[in-house]
C-alpha positions as CSV (number, residue, x, y, z in Angstrom):
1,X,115.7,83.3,133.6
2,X,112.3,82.0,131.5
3,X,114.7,82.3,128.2
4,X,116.1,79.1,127.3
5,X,119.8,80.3,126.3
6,X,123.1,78.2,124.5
7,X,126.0,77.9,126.6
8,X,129.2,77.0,124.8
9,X,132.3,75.9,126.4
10,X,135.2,76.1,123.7
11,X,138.2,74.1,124.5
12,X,141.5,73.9,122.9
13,X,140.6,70.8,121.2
14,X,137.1,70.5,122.2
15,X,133.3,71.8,122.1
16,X,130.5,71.5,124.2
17,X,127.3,73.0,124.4
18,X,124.1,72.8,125.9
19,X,120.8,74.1,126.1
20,X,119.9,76.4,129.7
21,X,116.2,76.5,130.8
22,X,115.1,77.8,134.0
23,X,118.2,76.9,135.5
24,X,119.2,73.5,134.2
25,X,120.6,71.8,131.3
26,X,118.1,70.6,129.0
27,X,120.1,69.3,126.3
28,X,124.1,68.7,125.8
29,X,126.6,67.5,123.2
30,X,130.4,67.6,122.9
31,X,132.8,66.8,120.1
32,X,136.5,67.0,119.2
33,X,137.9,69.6,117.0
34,X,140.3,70.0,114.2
35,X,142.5,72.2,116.4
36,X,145.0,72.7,113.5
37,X,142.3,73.7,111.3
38,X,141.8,77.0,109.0
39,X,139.3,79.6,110.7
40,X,136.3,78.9,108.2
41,X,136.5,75.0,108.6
42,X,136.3,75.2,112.8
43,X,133.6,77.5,112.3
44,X,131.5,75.1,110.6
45,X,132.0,72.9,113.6
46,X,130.5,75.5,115.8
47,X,127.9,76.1,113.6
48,X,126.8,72.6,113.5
49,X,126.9,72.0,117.1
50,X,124.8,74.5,117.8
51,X,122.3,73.6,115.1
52,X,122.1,69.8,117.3
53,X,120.8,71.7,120.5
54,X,119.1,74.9,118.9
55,X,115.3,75.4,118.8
56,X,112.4,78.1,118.5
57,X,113.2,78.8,122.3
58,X,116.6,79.3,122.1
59,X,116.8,83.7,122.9
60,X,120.7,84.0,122.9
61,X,123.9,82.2,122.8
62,X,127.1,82.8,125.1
63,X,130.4,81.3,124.9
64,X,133.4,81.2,127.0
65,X,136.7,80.9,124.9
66,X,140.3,80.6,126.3
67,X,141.7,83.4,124.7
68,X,141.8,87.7,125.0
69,X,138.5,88.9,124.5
70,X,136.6,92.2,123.0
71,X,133.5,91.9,125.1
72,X,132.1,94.9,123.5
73,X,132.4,93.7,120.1
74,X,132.4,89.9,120.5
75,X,136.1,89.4,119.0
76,X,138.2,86.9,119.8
77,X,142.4,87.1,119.7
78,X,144.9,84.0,119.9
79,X,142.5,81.3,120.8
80,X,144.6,79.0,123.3
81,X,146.0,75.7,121.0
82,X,144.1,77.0,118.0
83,X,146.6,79.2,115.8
84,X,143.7,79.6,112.7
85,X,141.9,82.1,115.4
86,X,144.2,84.9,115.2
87,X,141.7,87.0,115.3
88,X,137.7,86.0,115.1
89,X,134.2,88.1,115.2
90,X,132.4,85.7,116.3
91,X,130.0,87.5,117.8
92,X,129.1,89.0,114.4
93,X,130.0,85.3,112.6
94,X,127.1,83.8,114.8
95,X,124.6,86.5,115.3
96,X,124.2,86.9,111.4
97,X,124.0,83.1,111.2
98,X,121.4,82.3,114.1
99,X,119.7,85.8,113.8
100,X,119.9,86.0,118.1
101,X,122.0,87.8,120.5
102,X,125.4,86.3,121.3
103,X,127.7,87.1,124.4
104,X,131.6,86.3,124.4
105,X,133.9,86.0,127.4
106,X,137.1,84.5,128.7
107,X,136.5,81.0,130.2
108,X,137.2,82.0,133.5
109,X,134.7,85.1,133.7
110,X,132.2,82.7,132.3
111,X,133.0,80.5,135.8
112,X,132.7,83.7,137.7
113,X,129.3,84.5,136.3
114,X,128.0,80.8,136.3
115,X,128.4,80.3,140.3
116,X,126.4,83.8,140.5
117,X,123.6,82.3,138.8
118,X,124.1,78.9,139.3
119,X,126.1,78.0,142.0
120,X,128.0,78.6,145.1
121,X,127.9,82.6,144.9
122,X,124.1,83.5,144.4
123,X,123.1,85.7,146.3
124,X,126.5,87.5,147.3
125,X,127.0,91.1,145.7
126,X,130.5,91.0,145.3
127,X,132.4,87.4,144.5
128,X,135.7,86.0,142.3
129,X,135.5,83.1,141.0
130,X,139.2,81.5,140.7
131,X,139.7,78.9,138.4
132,X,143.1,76.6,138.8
133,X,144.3,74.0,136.9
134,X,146.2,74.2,133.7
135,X,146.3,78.2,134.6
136,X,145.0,80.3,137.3
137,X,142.2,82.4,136.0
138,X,139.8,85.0,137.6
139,X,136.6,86.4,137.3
140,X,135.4,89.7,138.9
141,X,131.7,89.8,140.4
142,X,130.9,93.8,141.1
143,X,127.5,94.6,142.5
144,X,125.8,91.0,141.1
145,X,127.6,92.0,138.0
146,X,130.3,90.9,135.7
147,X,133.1,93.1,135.9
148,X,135.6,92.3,132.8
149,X,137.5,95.9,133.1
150,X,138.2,98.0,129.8
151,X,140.1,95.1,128.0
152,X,138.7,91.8,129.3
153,X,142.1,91.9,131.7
154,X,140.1,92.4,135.3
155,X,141.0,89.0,137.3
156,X,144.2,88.2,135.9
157,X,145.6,87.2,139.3
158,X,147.9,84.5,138.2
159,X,150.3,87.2,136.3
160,X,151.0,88.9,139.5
161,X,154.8,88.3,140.3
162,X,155.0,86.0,143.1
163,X,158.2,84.4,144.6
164,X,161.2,84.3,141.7
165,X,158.4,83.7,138.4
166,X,154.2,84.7,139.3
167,X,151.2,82.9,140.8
168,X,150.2,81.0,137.9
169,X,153.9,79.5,138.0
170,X,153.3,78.1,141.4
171,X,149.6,77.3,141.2
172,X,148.9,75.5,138.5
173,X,149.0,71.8,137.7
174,X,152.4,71.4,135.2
175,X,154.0,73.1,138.5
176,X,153.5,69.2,140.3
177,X,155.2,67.5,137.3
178,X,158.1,70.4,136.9
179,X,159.0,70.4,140.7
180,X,158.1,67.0,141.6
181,X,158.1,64.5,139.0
182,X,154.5,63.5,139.4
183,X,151.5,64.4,138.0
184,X,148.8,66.8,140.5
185,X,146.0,64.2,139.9
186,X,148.4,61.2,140.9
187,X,148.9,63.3,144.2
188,X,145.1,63.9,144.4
189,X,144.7,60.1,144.4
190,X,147.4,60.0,147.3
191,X,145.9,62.0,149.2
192,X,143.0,60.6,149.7
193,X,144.4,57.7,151.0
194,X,146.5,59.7,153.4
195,X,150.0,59.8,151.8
196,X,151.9,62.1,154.2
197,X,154.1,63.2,151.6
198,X,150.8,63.9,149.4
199,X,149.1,65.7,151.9
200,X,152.6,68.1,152.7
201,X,152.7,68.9,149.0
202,X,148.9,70.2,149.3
203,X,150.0,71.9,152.5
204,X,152.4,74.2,150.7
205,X,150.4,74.6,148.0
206,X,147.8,75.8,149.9
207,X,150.4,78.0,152.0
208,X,151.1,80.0,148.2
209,X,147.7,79.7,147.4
210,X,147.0,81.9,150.6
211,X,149.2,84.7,149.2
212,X,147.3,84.7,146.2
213,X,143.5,85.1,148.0
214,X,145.3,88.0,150.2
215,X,146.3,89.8,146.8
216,X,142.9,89.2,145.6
217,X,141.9,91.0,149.2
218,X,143.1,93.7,148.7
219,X,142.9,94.3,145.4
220,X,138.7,93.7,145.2
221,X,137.8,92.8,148.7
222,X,135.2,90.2,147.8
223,X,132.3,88.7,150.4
224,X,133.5,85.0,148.8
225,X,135.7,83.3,146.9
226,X,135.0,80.5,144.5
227,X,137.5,77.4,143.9
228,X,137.3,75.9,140.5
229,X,139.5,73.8,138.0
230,X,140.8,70.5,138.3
231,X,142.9,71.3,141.7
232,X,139.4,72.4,143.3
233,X,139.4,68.5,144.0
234,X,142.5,69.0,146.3
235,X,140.2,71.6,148.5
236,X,140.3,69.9,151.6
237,X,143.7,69.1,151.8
238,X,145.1,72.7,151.3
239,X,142.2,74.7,152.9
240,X,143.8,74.6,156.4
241,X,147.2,75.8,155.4
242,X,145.3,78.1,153.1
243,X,143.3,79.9,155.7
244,X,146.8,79.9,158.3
245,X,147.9,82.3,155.3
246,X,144.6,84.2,154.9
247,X,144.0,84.9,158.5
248,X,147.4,87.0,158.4
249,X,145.7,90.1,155.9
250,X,146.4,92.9,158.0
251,X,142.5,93.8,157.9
252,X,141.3,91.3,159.9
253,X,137.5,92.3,159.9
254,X,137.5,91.2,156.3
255,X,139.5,88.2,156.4
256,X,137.1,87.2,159.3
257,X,133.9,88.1,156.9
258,X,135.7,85.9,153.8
259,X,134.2,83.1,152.7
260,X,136.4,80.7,150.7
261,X,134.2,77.3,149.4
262,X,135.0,75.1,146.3
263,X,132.8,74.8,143.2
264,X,130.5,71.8,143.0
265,X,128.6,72.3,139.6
266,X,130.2,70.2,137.1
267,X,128.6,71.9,134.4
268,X,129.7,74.8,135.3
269,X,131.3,75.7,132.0
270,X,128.3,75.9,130.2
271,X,125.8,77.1,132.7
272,X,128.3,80.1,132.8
273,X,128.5,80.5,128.8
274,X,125.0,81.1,129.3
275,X,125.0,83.1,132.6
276,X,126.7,85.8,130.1
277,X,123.3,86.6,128.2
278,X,121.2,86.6,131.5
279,X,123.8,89.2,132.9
280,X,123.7,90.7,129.8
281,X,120.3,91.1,130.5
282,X,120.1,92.5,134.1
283,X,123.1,94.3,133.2
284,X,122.5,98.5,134.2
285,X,126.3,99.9,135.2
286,X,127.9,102.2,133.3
287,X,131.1,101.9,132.6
């Protein structure tokens, strides 16, 4: 990883993007967005934050977008909160701009990729990264190896019908607000100081969150499991009820093997923007 590489983290209404080098952030800057604005006038935005943390090093750029993805050709469709980006090359847009290899990818493969390279999954052949917060997003690890399937749709856990709705219904954070009135940070807060009615709201989420690592089972039967998102936070106060679920899979050799550990890189983001080119790089399945 001698390359120094872009990472770009494209938010709804925001940017950010760094510099990579051997492993770390060299150089970083975010900024707000127009989200309502035309197609040509957000691009300039991206142009010129990656013009305040470009240099002769710089080899490649990758970005991870909320939105559906044409890995292959580095399209973009129905950015999340930015109706302008119907439908965006920007693969193309920024390579014939910067003259160097760009990489696109959902935000949560980018996760997935990041902790491989970065984080908590190094060294494991076979991982998911799950992010949960505002959604519940997955990334597939294969062989040390991004796995996005034939239309960027390998991971998508959270559509999986769960219950009466699907995962992401009972997972994510608007789900504290809709069923209980209060906000999943304000119950994070609780928690910590050892609210019991706080700390039996993490319990049963981490009871349905157990349903969803045993779909995950045996749909990809990963060595590990990475938690990110805002709800990560919660971690240890749903990992018990969590595991009571896991420990049910009827295979219990590889629930026993698991491993199941929260994220701690909290720039995670854009280290796994830039992750894409170094996979990119390494990169010798077929698909």
């Amino acid at each position: 990883m001698e390359n120094a590489v872009i990472g770009i983290s494209f938010g709804g209404k925001t940017l950010v993007a760094g510099k990579v080098k051997n492993g770390r952030i060299e150089k970083s800057i975010s900024g707000k967005i127009n989200n309502k604005a035309p197609e040509d006038e957000i691009l300039s935005e991206v142009f010129k934050i990656i013009n305040e943390v470009k240099d002769n090093e710089v080899a490649g750029i990758g970005i991870g977008v909320p939105s559906l993805v044409d890995v292959e050709k580095g399209i973009v469709y129905r950015v999340h909160n930015i109706p302008s980006w119907h439908e965006v090359h920007i693969k193309d847009i920024l390579e014939d701009h910067f003259g160097v290899k760009v990489y696109v990818n959902n935000d949560a493969n980018c996760f997935a990729i990041g902790e491989t390279y970065f984080g908590k999954t190094a060294g494991y052949e076979n991982s998911v990264g799950l992010i949960i917060g505002a959604g519940v997003g997955a990334g597939i690890i294969f062989r040390g190896h991004l796995y996005s399937g034939t239309n960027c749709g390998a991971g998508e856990f959270g559509e999986i019908p769960f219950r009466n709705h699907n995962f992401e219904y009972y997972l994510n954070d608007t789900y504290f607000e809709y069923k209980y009135g209060v906000a999943a940070h304000t119950f994070l807060s609780r928690a910590r100081k050892k609210d019991k009615i706080a700390l039996a709201i993490f319990e049963n989420y981490g009871t349905n969150l157990g349903h969803l690592i045993k779909t995950i089972l045996f749909a990809v039967d990963p060595e590990i499991i990475v938690i990110g998102g805002p709800l990560s936070k919660a971690f240890p106060y749903f990992e018990k009820s969590m595991w009571e679920v896991v420990n049910t899979f009827p295979y219990k050799h590889a629930a026993g093997k698991l491993k199941i550990v929260a994220s701690e890189q909290d720039d995670i983001a854009v280290l796994g923007a830039a992750a894409l080119y170094y996979d990119a790089q390494n990169h010798h399945l077929k698909k």
